[in-house]
Backbone atoms as SQL, in Angstrom:
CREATE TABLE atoms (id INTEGER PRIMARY KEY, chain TEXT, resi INTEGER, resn TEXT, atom TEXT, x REAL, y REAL, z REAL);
INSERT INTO atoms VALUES
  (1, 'A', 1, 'UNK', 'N', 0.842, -1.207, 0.000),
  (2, 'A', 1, 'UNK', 'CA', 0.000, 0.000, 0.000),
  (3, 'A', 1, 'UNK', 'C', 0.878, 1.258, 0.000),
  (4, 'A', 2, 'UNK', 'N', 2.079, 1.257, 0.942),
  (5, 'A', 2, 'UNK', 'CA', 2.698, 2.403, 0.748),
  (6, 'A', 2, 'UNK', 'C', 3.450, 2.218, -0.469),
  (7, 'A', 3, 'UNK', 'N', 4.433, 2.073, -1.434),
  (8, 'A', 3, 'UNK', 'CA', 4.286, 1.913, -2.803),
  (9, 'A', 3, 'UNK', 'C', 3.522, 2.545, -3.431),
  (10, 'A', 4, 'UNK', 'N', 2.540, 2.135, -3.562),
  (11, 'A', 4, 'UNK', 'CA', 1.148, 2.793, -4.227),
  (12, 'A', 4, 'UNK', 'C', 1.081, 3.980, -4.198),
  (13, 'A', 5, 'UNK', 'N', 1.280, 4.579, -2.767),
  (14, 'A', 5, 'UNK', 'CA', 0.965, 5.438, -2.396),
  (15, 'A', 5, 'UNK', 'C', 2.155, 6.564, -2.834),
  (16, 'A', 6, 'UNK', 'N', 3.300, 6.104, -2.502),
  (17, 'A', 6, 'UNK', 'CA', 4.329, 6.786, -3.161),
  (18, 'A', 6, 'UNK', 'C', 4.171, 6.808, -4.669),
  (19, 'A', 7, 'UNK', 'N', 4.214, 6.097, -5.218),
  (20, 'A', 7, 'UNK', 'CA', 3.738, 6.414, -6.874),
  (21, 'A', 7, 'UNK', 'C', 2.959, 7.223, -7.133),
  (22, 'A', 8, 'UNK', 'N', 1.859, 7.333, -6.566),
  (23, 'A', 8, 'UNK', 'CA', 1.118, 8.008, -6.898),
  (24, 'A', 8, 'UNK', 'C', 1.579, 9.506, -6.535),
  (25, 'A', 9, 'UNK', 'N', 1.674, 10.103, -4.913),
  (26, 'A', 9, 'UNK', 'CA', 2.650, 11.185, -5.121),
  (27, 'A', 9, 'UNK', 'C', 3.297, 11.665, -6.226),
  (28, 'A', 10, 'UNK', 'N', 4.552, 10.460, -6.263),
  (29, 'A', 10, 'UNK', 'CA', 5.520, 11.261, -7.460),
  (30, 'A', 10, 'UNK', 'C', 5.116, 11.618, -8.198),
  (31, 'A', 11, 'UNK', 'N', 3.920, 10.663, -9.285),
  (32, 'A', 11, 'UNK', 'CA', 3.344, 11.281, -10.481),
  (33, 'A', 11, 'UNK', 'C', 2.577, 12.720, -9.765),
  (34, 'A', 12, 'UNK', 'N', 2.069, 12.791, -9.139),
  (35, 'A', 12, 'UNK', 'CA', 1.592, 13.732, -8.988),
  (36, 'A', 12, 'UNK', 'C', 2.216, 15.064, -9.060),
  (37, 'A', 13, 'UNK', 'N', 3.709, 15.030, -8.186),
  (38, 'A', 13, 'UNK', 'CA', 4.494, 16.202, -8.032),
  (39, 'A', 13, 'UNK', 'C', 4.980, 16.380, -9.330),
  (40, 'A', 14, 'UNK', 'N', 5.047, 15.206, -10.030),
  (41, 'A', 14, 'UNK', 'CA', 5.819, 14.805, -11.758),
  (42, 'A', 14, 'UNK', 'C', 4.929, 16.160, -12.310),
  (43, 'A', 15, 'UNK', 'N', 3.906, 15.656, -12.661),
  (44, 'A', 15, 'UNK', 'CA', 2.582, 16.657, -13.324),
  (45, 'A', 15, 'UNK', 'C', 2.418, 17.834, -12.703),
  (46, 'A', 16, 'UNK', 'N', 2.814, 18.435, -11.510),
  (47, 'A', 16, 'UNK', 'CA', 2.729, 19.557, -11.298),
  (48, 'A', 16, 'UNK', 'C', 3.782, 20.370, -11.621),
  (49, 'A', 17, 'UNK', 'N', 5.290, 19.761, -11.489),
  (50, 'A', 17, 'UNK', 'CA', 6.175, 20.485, -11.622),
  (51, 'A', 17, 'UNK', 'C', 6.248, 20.853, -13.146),
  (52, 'A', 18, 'UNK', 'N', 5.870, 19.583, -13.765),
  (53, 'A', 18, 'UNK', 'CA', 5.598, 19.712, -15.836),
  (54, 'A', 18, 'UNK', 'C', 4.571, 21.329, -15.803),
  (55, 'A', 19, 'UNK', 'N', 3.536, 21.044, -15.127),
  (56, 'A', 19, 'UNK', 'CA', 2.385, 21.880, -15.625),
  (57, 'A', 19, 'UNK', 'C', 3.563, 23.362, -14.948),
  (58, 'A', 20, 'UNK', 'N', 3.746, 23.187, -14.212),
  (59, 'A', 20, 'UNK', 'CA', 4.594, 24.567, -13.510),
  (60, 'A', 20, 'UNK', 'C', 5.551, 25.322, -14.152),
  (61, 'A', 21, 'UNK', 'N', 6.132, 24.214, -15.171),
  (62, 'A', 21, 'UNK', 'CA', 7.547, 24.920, -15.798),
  (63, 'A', 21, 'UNK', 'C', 6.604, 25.332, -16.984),
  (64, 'A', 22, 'UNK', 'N', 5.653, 25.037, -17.388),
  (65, 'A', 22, 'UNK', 'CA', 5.061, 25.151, -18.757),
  (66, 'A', 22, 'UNK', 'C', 4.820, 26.695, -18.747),
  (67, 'A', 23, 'UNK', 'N', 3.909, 26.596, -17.220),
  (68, 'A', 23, 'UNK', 'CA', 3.403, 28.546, -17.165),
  (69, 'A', 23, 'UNK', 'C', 4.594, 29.543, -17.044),
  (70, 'A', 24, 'UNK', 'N', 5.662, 28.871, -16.005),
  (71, 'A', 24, 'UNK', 'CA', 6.793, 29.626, -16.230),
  (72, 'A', 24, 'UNK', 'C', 7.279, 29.707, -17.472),
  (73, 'A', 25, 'UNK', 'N', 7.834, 29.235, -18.511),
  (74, 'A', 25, 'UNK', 'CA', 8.040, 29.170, -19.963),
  (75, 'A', 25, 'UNK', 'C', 7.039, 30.392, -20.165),
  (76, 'A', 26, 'UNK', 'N', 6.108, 30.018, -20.112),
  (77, 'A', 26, 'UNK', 'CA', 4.691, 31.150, -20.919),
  (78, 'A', 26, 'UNK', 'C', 4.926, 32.468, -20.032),
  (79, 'A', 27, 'UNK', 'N', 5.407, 32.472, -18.765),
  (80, 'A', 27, 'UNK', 'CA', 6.004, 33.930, -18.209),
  (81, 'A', 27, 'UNK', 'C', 6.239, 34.569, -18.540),
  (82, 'A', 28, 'UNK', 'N', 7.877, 33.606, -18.558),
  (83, 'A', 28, 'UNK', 'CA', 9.345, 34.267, -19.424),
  (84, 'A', 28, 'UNK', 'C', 9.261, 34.831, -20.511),
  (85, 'A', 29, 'UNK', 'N', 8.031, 34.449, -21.910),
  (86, 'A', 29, 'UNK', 'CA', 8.084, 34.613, -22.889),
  (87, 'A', 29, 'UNK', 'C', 7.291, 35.943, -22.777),
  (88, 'A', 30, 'UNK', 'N', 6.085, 35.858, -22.854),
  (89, 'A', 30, 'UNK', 'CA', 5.521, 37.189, -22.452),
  (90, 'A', 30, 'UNK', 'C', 6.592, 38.423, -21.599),
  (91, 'A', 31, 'UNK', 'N', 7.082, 38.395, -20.352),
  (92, 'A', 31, 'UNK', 'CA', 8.139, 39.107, -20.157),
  (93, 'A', 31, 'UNK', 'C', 9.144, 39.998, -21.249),
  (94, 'A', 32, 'UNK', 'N', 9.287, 39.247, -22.543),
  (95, 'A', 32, 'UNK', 'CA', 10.313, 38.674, -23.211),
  (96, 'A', 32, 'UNK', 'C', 9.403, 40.015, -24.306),
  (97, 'A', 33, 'UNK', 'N', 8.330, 39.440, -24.762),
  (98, 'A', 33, 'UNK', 'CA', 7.523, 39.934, -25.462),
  (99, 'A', 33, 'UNK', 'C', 7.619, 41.535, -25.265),
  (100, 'A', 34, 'UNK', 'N', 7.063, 41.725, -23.898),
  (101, 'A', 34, 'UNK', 'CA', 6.892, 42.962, -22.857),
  (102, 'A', 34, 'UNK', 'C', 7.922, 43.898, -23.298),
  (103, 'A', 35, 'UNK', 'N', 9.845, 43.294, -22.833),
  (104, 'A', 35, 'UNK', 'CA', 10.447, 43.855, -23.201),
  (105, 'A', 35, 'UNK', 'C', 10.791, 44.426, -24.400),
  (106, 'A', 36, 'UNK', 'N', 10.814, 43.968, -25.577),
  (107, 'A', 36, 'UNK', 'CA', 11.039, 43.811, -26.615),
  (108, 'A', 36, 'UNK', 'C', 9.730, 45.096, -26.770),
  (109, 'A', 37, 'UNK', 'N', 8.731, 44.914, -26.942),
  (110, 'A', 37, 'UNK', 'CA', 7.885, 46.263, -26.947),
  (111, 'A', 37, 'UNK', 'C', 8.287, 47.379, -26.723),
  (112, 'A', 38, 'UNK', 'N', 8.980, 47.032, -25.460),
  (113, 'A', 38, 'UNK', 'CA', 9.503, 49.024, -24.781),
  (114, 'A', 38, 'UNK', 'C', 10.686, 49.041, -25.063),
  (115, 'A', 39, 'UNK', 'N', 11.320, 48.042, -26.029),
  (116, 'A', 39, 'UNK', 'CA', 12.815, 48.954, -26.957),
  (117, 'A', 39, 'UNK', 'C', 12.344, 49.351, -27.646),
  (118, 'A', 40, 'UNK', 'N', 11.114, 48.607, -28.572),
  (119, 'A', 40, 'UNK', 'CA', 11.069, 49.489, -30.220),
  (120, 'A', 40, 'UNK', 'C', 10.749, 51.172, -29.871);
């Protein structure tokens, strides 16, 4: 049962940290975007 239970965790933290870096990525870029605006 604990097994299980740990698996399941990891995937869990797995999929959050994926989904987490994704929005960060989509941050950075927008940021990125942002800047790039207030040079032109």
């Amino acid at each position: 049962m604990r097994k299980i239970c740990h698996t399941a965790y990891c995937g869990y933290i797995i999929t959050i940290h994926r989904h987490s870096s994704t929005l960060i990525l989509a941050f950075m870029e927008q940021i990125l975007l942002d800047i790039d605006e207030h040079l032109l």
